[in-house]
N, C-alpha and C positions, 0 to 999 in steps of 0.2 A: 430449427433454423435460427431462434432467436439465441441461443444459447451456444451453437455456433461461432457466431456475430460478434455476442459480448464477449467468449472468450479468447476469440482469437484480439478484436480491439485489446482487452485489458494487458495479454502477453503484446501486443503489440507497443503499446503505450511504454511500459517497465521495459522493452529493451531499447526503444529508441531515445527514451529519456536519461536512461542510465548509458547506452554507448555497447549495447550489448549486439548489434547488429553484426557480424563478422561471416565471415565466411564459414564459418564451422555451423554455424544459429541457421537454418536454412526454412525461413518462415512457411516456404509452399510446403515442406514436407512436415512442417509444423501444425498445418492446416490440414493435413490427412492425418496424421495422427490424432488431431482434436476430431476429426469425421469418426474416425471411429471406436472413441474414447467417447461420442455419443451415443454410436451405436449401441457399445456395452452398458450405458445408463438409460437408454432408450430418452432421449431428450428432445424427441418430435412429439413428447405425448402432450396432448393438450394443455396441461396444469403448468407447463413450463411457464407458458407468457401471463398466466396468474399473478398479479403482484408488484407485474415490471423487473426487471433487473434487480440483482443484491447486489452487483463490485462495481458497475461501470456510473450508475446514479451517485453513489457515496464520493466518487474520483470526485466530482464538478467541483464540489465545495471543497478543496486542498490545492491550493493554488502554487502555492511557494516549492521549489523543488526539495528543499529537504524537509516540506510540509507531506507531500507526495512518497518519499523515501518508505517514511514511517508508513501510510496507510497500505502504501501499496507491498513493503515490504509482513504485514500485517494480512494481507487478500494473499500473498504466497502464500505464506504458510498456512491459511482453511486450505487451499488447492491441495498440499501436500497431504494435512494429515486427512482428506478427502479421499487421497488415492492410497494411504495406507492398507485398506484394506481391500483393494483392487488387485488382480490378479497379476503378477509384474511378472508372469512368464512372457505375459505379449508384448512384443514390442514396440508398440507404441504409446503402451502404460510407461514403460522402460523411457524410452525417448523424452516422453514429454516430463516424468519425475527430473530425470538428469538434469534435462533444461530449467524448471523452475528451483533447483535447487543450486546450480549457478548462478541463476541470478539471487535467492535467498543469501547468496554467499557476498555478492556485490553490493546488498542492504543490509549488512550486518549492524552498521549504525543505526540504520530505522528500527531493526526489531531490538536492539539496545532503549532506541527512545520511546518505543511500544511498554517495553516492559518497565519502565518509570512511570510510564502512565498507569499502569497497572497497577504498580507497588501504592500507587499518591491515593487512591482509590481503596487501599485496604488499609490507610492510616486510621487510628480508631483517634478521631477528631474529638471524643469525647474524654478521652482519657486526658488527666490533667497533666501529666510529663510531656506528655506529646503538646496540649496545649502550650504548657510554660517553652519550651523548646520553640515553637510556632512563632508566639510572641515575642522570643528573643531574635526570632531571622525576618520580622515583620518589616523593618524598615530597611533590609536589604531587598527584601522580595521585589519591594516600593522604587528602591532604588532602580534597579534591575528592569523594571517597567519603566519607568520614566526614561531610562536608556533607550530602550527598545521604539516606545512610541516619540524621542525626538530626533533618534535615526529616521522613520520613516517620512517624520515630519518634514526634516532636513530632506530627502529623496523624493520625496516628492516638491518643495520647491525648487528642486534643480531640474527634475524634470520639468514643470511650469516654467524655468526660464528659456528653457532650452528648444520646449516646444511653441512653436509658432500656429497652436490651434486657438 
């Protein structure tokens, strides 16, 4: 049940966020599909609710919508290569792959900005080219920030003017 729950939320969340809601996207039949894409992982067995949640807990803290793109375009793709090796004769392996890889197609940018995170992550930080290089984009990086945090600084006194709390 619990496994149910979250995944119908998490697909629900990425397609109303993204505009993915249409008439062809038909959530009730998305919701049997995921019934019995439980069946075939047996996801009433006890160890399920072990842990809490993996995708719907991680969402809370990604607030900003192209903050949300990346993580969630990021929880597609476990879904996909999760079903990789699931039987795609049935049709509701079939169904639900199509669907999330429509929308994998609509967060193309997020798993763009996934895979930068990646890359930044396999810099060798010790190596001294990559350092001298570091050091030379140091005061743009700086730059770059001080943009960022007096945007928001600016957006949020506009909202304090605006609001009457």
């Amino acid at each position: 049940m619990a496994f149910q729950t979250y995944s119908l939320f998490v697909l629900s969340v990425i397609m109303i966020l993204f505009g993915h809601v249409e008439n062809r996207l038909n959530l009730l039949q998305l919701q049997n599909d995921i019934d019995k894409l439980k069946a075939d992982f047996n996801s009433s067995h006890s160890d399920v609710a072990d842990g809490g949640p993996i995708f719907t807990e991680r969402l809370s803290g990604w607030t900003e919508r192209n903050e949300k793109r990346i993580i969630l375009s990021q929880i597609i793709s476990m879904y996909l290569k999760m079903l990789e090796n699931t039987d795609r004769s049935k049709a509701h392996v079939r169904n639900i792959t199509e669907e999330l890889h429509t929308l994998k197609e609509s967060l193309s940018d997020g798993s763009k900005k996934m895979e930068d995170l990646k890359d930044l992550t396999k810099l060798q930080m010790s190596d001294l080219k990559i350092q001298r290089k570091a050091v030379n984009e140091l005061f743009s990086v700086l730059q770059k920030l001080g943009d960022t945090s007096s945007s928001h600084k600016r957006k949020r006194r506009q909202f304090q003017r605006l609001c009457k709390c």
